[in-house]
C-alpha positions in Angstrom: 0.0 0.0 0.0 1.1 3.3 -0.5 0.9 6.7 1.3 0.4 9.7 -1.1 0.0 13.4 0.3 -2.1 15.2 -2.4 -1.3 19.3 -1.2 -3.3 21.9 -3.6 -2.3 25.5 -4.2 -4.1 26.2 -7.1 -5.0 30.1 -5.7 -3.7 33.4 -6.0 -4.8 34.5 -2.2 -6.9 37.6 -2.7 -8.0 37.8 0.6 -4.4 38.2 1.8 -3.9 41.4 -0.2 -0.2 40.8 -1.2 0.8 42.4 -4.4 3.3 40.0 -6.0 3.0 36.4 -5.0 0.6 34.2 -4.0 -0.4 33.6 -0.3 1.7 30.3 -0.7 4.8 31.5 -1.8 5.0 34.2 0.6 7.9 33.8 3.2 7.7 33.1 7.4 11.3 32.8 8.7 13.0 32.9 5.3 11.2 30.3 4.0 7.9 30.2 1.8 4.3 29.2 3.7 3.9 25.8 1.1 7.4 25.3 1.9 7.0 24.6 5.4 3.7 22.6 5.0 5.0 20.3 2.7 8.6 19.4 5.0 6.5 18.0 7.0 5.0 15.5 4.7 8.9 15.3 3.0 10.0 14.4 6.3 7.2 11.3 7.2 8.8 8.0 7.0 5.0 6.7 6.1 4.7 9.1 3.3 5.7 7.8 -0.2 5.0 10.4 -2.3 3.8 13.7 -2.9 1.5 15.4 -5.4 1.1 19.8 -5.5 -1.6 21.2 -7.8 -0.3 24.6 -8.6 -1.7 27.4 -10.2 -0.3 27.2 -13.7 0.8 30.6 -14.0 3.4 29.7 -10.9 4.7 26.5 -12.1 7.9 27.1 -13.4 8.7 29.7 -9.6 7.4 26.1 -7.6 9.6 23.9 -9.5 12.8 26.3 -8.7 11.3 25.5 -5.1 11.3 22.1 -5.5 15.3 22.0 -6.0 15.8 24.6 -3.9 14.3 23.4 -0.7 14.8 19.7 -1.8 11.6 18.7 -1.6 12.5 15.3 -2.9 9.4 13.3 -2.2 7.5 15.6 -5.0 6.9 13.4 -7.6 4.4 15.0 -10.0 3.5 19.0 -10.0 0.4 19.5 -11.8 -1.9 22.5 -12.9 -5.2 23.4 -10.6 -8.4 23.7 -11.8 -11.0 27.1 -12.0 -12.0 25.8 -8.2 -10.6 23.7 -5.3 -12.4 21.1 -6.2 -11.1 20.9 -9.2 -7.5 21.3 -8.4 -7.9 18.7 -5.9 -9.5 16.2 -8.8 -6.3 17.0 -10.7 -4.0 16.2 -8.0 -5.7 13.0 -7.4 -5.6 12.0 -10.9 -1.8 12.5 -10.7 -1.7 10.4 -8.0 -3.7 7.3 -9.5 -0.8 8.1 -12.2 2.2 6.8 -9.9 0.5 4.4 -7.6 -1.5 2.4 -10.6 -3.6 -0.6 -9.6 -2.0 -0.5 -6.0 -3.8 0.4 -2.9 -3.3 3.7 -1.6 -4.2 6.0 0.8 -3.8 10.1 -0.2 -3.7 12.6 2.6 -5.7 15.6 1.0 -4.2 18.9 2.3 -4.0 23.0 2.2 -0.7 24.6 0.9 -1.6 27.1 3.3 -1.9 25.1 6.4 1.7 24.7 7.9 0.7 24.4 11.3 0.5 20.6 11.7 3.1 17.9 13.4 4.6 14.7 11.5 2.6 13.1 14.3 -0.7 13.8 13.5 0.3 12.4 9.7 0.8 9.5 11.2 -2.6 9.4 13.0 -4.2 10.1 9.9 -3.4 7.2 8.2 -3.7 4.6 11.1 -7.0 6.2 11.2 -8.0 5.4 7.5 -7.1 1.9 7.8 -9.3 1.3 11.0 -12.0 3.6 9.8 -11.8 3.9 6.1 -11.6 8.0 6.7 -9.7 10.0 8.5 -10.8 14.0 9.0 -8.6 16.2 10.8 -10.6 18.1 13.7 -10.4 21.4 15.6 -11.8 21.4 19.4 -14.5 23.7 19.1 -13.5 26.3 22.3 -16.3 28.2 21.9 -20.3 27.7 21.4 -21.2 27.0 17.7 -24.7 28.2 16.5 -26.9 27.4 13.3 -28.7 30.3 12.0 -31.5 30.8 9.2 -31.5 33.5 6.4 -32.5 36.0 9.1 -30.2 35.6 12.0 -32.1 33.7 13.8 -31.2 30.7 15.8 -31.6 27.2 14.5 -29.5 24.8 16.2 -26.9 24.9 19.1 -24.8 21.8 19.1 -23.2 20.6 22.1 -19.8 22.4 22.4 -18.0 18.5 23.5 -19.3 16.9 19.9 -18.9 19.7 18.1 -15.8 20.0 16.0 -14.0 22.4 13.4 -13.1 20.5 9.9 -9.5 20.8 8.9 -7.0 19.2 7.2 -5.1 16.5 6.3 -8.8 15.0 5.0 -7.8 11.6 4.1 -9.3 8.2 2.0 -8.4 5.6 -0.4 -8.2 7.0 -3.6 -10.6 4.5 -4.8 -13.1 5.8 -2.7 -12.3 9.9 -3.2 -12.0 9.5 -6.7 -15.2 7.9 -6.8 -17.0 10.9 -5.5 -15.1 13.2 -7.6 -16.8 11.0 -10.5 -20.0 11.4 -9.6 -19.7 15.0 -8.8 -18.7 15.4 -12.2 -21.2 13.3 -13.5 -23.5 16.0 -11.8 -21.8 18.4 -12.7 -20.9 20.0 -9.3 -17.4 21.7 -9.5 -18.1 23.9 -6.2 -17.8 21.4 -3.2 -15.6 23.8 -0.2 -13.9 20.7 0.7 -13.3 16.7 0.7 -15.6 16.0 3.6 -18.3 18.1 2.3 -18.2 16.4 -1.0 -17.9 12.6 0.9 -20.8 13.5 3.5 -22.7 14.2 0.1 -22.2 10.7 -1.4 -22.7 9.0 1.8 -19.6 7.8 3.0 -18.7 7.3 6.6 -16.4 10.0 8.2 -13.9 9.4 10.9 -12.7 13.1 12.8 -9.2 12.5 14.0 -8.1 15.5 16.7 -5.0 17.8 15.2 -3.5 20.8 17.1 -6.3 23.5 17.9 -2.6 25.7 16.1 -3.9 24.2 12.8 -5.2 27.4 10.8 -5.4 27.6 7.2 -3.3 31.1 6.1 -5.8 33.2 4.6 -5.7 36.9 5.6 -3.1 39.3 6.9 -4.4 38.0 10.4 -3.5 34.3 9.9 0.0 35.3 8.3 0.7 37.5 11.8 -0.4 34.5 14.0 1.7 31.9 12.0 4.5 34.2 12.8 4.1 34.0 16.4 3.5 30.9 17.1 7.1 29.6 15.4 8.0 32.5 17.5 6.9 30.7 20.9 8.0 27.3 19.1 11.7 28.5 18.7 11.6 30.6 22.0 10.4 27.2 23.7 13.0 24.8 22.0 15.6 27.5 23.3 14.3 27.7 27.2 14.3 23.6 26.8 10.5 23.4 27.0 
């Protein structure tokens, strides 16, 4: 069986307001966001490969990347789609492409979302082969409320069974790809994310808890608080915490 980490950064990061690169090529500590997400996939013994779906008008700048940061576990850069969804599909595809007829698990994750641990990797794919799915989870530390079209209060779950979706979100290929087939049958192109899209088709999801740390960078915000927690990391490793 293989282990392939499928890692899409198909956008251009509007909502982060930077004028010349992407959200994912931006540097933290001299070294670009995507960059430090996918070392930690590069540095899993369990991982066997690794798949980026890249926006096709920054391939050539990622491949310089590639040698530069020897990312040797990359195996196939492709193009992403017109939606996440799509670039996903793509990466997928690519990664059907190396494994072939062989079993394989594919760890689904956000360039963006450097904030994980080689551990929780690792968790993810014990998880899929005793539940078929693994999800990474946030602990919900505040009260979560449904609302209709007009504010008003629908539903307030229970804060300790309530979680956050994340990422790694992680399946057999056989059984993503399969849902990407019949969302493209229907032609839906829009699903937010993996677990959206499974919970559609009717597949059985496993949450697996990941660091509450664990934030996608989107905006100027998440950039700043990225920055400070390596901060804390580094000022901890030097106090021998």
């Amino acid at each position: 069986m293989k282990n392939i980490a499928v890692i899409f950064a198909g956008g251009v990061g509007k909502r982060m307001n930077s004028k010349d690169l992407p959200k994912q090529f931006l540097e933290i500590y001299n070294k670009p966001i995507i960059v430090h997400t996918i070392e930690f996939f590069e540095k899993n013994e369990n991982i066997d490969g690794i798949v980026v779906a890249c926006h096709s008008d920054w391939l050539d700048y990622f491949n310089n990347l590639i040698y530069k940061y020897r990312l040797d576990k990359i195996k196939k850069v492709v193009p992403g789609g017109e939606t996440g969804q799509l670039s996903i599909y793509n990466g997928l595809c690519a990664a059907k492409e190396l494994v072939g007829d062989e079993e394989c698990i594919v760890l689904i994750h956000d360039g963006v979302r450097p904030l994980i641990n080689i551990d929780l990797i690792t968790k993810n794919i014990e998880d899929v082969k005793k539940y078929g799915s693994s999800i990474t989870s946030g602990i919900v530390k505040e009260t979560i409320v449904e609302i209709d079209d007009e504010g008003g209060i629908k539903l307030v779950p229970d804060r300790a069974h309530s979680r956050v979706a994340k990422a790694p979100q992680c399946f057999y290929l056989k059984d993503i790809l399969d849902a990407h087939s019949k969302a493209l049958d229907e032609n839906i192109t829009t699903f937010i994310d993996s677990c959206t899209m499974m919970n559609h088709y009717g597949y059985k999801l496993h949450m697996t808890d990941g660091p509450y740390e664990n934030i996608k960078i989107t905006t100027p915000d998440d950039f700043y608080t990225m920055r400070a927690i390596l901060q804390a990391k580094e000022d901890a490793q030097l106090k021998g915490e």
